[in-house]
SERO-615467 format. One record per residue (C-alpha): residue number from 1; residue in one letter; z, y, x. Coordinates in steps of 0.5 Angstrom, whole numbers, plus 500, padded with zeros to 3 digits. Each point is the difference from the previous one (the first is absolute). Last residue first. Example, Ala and Ser with C-alpha at 12.3 -4.5 7.8 and 13.67 -1.06 7.14 Angstrom:
// residues 2
seq; type; w; v; u
2; s; 514; 498; 527
1; a; 502; 493; 498
//
This chain:
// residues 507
seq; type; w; v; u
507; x; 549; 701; 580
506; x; 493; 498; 501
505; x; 499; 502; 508
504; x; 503; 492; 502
503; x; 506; 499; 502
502; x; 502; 494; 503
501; x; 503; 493; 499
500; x; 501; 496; 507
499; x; 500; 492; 502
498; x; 493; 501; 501
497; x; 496; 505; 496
496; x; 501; 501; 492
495; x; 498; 506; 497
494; x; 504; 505; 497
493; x; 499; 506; 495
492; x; 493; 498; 496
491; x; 505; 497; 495
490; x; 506; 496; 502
489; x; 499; 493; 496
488; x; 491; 500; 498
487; x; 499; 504; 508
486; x; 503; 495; 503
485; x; 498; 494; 496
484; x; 493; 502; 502
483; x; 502; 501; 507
482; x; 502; 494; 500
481; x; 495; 496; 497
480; x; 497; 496; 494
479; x; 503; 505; 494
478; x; 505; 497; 496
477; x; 499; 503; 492
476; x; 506; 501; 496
475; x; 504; 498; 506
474; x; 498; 507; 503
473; x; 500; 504; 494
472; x; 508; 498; 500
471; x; 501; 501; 507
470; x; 497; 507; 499
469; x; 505; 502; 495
468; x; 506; 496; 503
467; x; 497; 504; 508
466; x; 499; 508; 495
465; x; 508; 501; 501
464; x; 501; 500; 507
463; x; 495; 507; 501
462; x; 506; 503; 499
461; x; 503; 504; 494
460; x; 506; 502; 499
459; x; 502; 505; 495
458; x; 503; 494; 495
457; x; 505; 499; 505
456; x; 503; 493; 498
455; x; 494; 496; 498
454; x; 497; 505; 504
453; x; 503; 497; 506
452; x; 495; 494; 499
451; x; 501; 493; 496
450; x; 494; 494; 502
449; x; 501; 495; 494
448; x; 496; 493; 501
447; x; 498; 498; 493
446; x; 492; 501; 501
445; x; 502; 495; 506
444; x; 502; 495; 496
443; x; 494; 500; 496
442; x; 496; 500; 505
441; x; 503; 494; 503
440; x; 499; 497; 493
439; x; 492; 501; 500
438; x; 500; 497; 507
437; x; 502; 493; 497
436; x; 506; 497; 502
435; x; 501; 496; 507
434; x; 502; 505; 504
433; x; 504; 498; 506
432; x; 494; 501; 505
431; x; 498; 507; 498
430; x; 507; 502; 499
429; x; 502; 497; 509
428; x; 496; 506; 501
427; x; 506; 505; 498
426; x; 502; 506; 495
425; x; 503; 493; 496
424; x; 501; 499; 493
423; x; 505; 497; 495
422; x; 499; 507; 495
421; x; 508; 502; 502
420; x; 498; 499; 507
419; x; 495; 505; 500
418; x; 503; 506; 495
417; x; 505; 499; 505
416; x; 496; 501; 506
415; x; 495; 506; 497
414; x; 508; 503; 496
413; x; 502; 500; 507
412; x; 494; 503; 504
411; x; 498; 506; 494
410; x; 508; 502; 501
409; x; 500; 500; 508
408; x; 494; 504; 500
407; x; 502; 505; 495
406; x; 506; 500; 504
405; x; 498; 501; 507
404; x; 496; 506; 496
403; x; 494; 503; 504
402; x; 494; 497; 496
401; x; 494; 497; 501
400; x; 499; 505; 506
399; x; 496; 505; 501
398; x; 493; 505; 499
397; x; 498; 499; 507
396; x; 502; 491; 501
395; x; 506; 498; 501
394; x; 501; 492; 503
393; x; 503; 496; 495
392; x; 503; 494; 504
391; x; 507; 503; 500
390; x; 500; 499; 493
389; x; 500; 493; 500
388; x; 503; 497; 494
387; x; 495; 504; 495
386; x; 494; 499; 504
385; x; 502; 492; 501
384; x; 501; 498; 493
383; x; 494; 504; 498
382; x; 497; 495; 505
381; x; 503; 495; 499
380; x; 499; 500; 493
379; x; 492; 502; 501
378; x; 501; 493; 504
377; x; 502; 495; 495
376; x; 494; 503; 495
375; x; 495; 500; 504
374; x; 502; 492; 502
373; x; 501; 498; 493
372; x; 493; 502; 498
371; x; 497; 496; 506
370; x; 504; 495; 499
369; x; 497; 500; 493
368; x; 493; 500; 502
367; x; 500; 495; 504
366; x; 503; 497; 495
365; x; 495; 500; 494
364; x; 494; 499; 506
363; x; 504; 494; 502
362; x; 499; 497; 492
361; x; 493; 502; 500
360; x; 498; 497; 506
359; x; 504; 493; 497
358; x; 498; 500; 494
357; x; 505; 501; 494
356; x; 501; 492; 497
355; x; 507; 499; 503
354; x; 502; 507; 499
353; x; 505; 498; 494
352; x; 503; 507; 499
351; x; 507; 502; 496
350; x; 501; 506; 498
349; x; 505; 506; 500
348; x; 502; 503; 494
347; x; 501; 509; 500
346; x; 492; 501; 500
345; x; 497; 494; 502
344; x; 501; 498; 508
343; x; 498; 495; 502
342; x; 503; 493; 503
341; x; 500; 496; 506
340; x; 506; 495; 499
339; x; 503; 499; 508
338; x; 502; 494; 503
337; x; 495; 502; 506
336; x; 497; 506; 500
335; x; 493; 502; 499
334; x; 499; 503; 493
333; x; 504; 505; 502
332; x; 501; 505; 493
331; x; 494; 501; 497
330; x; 499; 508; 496
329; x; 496; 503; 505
328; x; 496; 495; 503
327; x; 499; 497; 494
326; x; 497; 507; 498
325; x; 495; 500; 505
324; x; 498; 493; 499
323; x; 499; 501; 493
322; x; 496; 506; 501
321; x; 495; 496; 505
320; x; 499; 496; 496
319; x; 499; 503; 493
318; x; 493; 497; 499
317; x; 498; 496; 507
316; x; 497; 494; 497
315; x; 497; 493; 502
314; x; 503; 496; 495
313; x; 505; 497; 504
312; x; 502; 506; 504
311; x; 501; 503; 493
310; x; 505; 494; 498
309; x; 503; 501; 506
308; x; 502; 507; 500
307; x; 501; 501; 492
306; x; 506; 495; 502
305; x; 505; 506; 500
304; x; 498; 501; 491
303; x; 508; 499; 500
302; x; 501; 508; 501
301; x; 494; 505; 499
300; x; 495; 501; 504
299; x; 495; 494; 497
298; x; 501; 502; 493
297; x; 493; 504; 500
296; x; 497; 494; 503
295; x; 502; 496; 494
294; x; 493; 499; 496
293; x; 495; 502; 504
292; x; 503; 494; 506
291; x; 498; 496; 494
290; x; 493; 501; 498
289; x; 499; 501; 507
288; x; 503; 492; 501
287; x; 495; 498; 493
286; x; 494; 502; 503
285; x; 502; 496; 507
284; x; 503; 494; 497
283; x; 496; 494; 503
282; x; 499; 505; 507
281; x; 508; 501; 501
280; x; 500; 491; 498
279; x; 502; 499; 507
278; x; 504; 494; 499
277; x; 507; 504; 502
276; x; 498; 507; 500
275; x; 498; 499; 492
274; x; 506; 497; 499
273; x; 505; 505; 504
272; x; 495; 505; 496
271; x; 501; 496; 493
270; x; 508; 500; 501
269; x; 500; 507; 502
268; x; 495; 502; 494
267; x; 506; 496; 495
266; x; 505; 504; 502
265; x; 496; 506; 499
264; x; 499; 498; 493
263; x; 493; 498; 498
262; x; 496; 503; 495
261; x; 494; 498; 501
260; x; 501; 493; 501
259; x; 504; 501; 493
258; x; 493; 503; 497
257; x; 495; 493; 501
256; x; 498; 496; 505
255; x; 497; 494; 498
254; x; 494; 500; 506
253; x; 503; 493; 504
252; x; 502; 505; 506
251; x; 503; 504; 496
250; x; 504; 496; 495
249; x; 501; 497; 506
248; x; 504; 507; 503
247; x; 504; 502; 495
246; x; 502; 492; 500
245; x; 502; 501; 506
244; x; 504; 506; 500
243; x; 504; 497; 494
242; x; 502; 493; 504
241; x; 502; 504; 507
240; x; 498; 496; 506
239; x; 499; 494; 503
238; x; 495; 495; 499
237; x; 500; 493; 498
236; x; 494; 497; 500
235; x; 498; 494; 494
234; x; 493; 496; 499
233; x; 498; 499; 493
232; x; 495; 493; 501
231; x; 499; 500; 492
230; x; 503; 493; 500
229; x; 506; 501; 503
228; x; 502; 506; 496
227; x; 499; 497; 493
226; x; 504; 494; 503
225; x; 506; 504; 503
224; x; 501; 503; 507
223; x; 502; 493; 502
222; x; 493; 498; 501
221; x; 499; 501; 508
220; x; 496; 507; 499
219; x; 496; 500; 506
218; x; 503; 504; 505
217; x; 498; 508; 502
216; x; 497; 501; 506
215; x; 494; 504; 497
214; x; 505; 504; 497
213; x; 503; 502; 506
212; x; 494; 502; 503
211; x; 497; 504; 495
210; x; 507; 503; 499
209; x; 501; 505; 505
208; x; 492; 503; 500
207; x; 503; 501; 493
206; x; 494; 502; 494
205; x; 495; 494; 502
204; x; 506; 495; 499
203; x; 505; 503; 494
202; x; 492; 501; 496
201; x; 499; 493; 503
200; x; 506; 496; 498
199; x; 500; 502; 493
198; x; 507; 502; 496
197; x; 505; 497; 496
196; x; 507; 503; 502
195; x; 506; 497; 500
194; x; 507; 504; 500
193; x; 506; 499; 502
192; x; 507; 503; 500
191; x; 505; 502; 505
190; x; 502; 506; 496
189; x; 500; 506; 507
188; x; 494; 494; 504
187; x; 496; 499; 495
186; x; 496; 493; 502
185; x; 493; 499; 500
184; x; 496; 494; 499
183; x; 492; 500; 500
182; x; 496; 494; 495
181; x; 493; 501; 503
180; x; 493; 497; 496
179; x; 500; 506; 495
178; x; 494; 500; 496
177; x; 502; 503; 493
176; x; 503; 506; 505
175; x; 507; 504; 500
174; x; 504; 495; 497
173; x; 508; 501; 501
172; x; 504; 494; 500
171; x; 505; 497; 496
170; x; 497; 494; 497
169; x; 497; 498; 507
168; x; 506; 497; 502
167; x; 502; 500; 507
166; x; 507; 496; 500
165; x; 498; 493; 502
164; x; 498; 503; 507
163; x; 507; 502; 501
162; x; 502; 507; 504
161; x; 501; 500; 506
160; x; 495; 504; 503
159; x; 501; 505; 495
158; x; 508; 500; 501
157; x; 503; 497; 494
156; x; 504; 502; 495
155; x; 495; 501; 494
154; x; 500; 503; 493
153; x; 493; 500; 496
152; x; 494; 505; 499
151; x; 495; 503; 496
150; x; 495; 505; 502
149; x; 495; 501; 494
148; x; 492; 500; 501
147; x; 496; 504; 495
146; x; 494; 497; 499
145; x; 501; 492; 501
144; x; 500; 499; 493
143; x; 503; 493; 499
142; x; 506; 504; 502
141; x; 502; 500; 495
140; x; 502; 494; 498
139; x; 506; 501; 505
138; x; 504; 493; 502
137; x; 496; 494; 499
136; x; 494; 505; 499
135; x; 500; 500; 508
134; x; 500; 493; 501
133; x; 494; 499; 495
132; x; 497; 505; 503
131; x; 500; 496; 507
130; x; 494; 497; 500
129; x; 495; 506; 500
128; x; 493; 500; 498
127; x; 501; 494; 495
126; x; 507; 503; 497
125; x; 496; 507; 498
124; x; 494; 496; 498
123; x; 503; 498; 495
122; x; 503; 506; 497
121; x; 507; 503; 501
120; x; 504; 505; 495
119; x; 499; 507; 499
118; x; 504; 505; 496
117; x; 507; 496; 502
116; x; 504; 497; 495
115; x; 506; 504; 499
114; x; 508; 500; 501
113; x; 498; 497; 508
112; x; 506; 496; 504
111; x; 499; 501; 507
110; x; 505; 494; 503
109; x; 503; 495; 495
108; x; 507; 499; 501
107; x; 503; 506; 495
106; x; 497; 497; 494
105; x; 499; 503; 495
104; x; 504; 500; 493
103; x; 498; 494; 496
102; x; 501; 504; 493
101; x; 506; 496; 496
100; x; 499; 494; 494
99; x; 501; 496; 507
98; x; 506; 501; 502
97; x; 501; 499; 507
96; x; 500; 493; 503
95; x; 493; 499; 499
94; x; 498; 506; 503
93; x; 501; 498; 507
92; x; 495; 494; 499
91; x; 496; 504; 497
90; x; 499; 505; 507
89; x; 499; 493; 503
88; x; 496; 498; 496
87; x; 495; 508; 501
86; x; 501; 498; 507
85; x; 498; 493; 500
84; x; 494; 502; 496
83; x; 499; 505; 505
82; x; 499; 495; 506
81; x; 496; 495; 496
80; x; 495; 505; 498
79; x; 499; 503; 507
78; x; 500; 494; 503
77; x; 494; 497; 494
76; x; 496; 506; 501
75; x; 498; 499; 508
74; x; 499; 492; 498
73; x; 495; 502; 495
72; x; 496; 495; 496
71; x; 505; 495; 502
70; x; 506; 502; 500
69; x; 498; 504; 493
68; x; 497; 494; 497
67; x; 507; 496; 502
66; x; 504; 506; 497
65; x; 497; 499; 493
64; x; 501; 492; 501
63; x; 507; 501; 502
62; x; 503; 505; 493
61; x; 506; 501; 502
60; x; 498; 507; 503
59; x; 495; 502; 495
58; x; 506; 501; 494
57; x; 505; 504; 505
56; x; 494; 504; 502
55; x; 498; 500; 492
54; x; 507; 503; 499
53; x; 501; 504; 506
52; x; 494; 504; 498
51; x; 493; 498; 503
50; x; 494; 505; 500
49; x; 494; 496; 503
48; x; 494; 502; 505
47; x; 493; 501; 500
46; x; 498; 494; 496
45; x; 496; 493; 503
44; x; 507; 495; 499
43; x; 502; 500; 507
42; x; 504; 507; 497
41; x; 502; 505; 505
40; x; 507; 504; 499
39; x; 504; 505; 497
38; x; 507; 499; 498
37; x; 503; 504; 495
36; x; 507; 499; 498
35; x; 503; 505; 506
34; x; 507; 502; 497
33; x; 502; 507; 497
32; x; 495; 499; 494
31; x; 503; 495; 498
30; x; 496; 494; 496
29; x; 504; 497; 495
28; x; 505; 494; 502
27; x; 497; 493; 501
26; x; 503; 497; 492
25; x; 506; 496; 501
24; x; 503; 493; 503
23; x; 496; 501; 506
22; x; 500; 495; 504
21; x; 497; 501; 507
20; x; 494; 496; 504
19; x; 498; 505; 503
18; x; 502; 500; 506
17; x; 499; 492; 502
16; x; 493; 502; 497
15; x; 498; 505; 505
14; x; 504; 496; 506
13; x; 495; 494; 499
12; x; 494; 504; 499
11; x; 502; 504; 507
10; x; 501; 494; 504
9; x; 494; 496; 496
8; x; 496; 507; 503
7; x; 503; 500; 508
6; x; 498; 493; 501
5; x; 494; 501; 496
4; x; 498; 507; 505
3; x; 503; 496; 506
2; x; 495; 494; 498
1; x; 502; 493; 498
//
């Protein structure tokens, strides 16, 4: 006897077993919360049949029924037998409630539909295409085909562990009539599994990196399921998010529709990690500049950080360089070691992922930073030594800074004060020691109060009082060089020249 026999008088026996269930009352009238319509292939020249529970439970004990549909039509016959142990199994639990009550619906069946499907399946439907009956076991409707649904299941084990026993294909997505190729994805934040239909040669000509693997992918060796043996489906496991591929395959297999369009950025990143990955940057091109249309006004602010990566996929420098520049000023270190790099938005810091920041850009953004933080360490030092070293200023024609010892006094000790006060040092050692971001240590510095004998003498003006108002224009904007930040703090009155602070013809 023949595997297909074996596995049919198998089915048959355990079909009749299963029904076989008294029933002292009537079947319940139909409920509409419970599937009672059924379609399926007639072996008997028509289209289909339409069975409520009565008529499957009738045709179930009927053996020389079941035998003509066995031998006409195996594919069918497994489909039959498979629901009407189902649907007895259902009675069974019925018939130790009250029977002159509503049958509610069944929480064990998977996929309960309340209406029949506006279109069923042809003839010439299950001949092209041996697995339909296997699909309609679960969900008739998609006999149609057009309009692929994902549909998934619970699973604990790792992709590459997971049992073969467990790929069914009434959980798949479709996204071709001709797929030839089971692909098996695992989520990684709810760690469940998703199966998609699709065909070898589209994922085999759209991805230089697939083409290989797909060629050296094993014959199925029969414990995929009968249905799946027999049409030669081939399983790939690929890493990766399930809702950025199925984006992609609806693309890939010309099914796309306005949720490919309307993706999320999230979503964008995962495709990007999976266009780089397989090389698919050619295959999704129309759709990439759709996309980076859509969210390139959002890529400076904060959480769209990976706008670095995703551009750099898709070969685009929109909002690049700005980006760059403004993570420069708003990240803390991104280089230390234990160390949690974040960004400053507003009042909150935060925290970055910089795994998929490419690497050129991502040591632009702290170069940048390290050059801002050094800038603005030495204008402190500088302020700090000008204002603390008196003896250093040399007079020039129209006279000193200010000829109060105690003007210089006051302004050197609210300086230092207002320093240790914000956690700061007016020394090199700053540069090093600070791992927050530039923005930050402009705000601190913004804070340092710089108090003159007119505080107290309202008379008394110097040349002292301007430093905390170019001090603070300074910060605003660093200029690049010395002289540059000379003339920003001190005005055009000093200029910087060894260890010496001189006058200059300005005052």
């Amino acid at each position: 006897m023949s595997n297909t026999d074996s596995t049919a008088s198998l089915a048959t026996r355990t079909a009749l077993a299963a029904t076989r269930i008294h029933h002292p009352e009537p079947l319940p009238a139909p409920d509409a919360s419970y599937p009672i319509f059924f379609h399926y292939p007639s072996p008997f020249g028509q289209s289909q049949k339409r069975l409520n529970l009565e008529h499957m439970a009738h045709y179930a004990t009927d053996f020389e029924y079941i035998e003509q549909i066995r031998a006409k039509t195996p594919a069918i016959f497994l489909y039959f037998a498979e629901k009407t142990f189902e649907i007895a199994e259902h009675l069974a639990d019925a018939s130790h409630k009250d029977t002159a009550a509503r049958m509610p619906a069944p929480q064990s069946l998977p996929n309960p539909r309340n209406s029949i499907p506006p279109r069923t399946p042809s003839r010439s439907d299950v001949d092209s295409n041996s697995v339909m009956a296997e699909e309609t076991a679960s969900d008739p409707s998609t006999s149609g085909l057009s309009t692929p649904q994902r549909l998934d299941f619970e699973t604990s084990d790792s992709p590459a562990n997971i049992p073969e026993a467990s790929i069914n294909l009434t959980n798949a997505t479709i996204f071709t009539e001709d797929y030839d190729l089971i692909v098996v994805v695992r989520s990684q934040t709810d760690q469940r599994t998703f199966i998609y239909l699709v065909s070898k040669d589209i994922l085999s000509v759209s991805s230089s990196v697939l083409r290989p693997i797909i060629r050296a992918l094993p014959a199925p060796n029969g414990i995929l399921g009968a249905i799946a043996t027999v049409k030669g489906l081939k399983k790939l496991y690929i890493d990766g998010d399930p809702e950025a591929l199925r984006v992609i395959f609806h693309i890939l297999h010309f099914d796309a529709d306005e949720s490919c369009r309307d993706v999320e950025f999230n979503t964008l990143c995962q495709i990007a990690i999976l266009a780089d990955k397989y090389q698919w940057q050619m295959a999704l091109q129309t759709w990439s500049e759709i996309w980076l249309l859509l969210w390139e006004k959002f890529a400076l602010d904060p959480g769209y950080e990976n706008w670095l990566y995703i551009s750099e996929v898709f070969n685009s420098l929109n909002e690049v360089e700005k980006l760059v520049e403004l993570l420069g000023k708003e990240c803390s270190a991104l280089d230390v070691e234990g160390f949690q790099p974040y960004r400053v938005n507003g009042t909150q810091n935060q925290y970055l992922n910089t795994e998929l920041w490419p690497m050129d850009l991502l040591n632009k953004i702290m170069n940048q930073r390290r050059v801002r933080i050094r800038r603005l360490c030495s204008s402190l030092c500088l302020l700090s030594r000008v204002i603390g070293c008196p003896k250093k200023v040399v007079l020039e024609s129209k006279g000193p800074l200010c000829n109060s010892d105690r003007c210089w006094d006051l302004a050197f000790g609210s300086l230092t004060r207002s320093i240790a006060k914000a956690r700061l040092t007016a020394t090199s050692r700053l540069i090093t020691d600070w791992n927050k971001s530039a923005v930050e240590l402009e705000r601190k510095l913004k804070s340092l109060k710089l108090v003159t004998l007119e505080a107290v003498v309202p008379e008394h003006k110097c040349a002292l009082q301007g430093f905390k108002s170019g001090f603070a224009r300074y910060i605003a904007d660093p200029e690049s060089t010395l002289g540059g930040r000379m003339r920003r703090i001190f005005g055009d009155i000093v200029v910087y020249e060894h260890d010496k602070v001189h006058m200059s013809d300005g005052l």
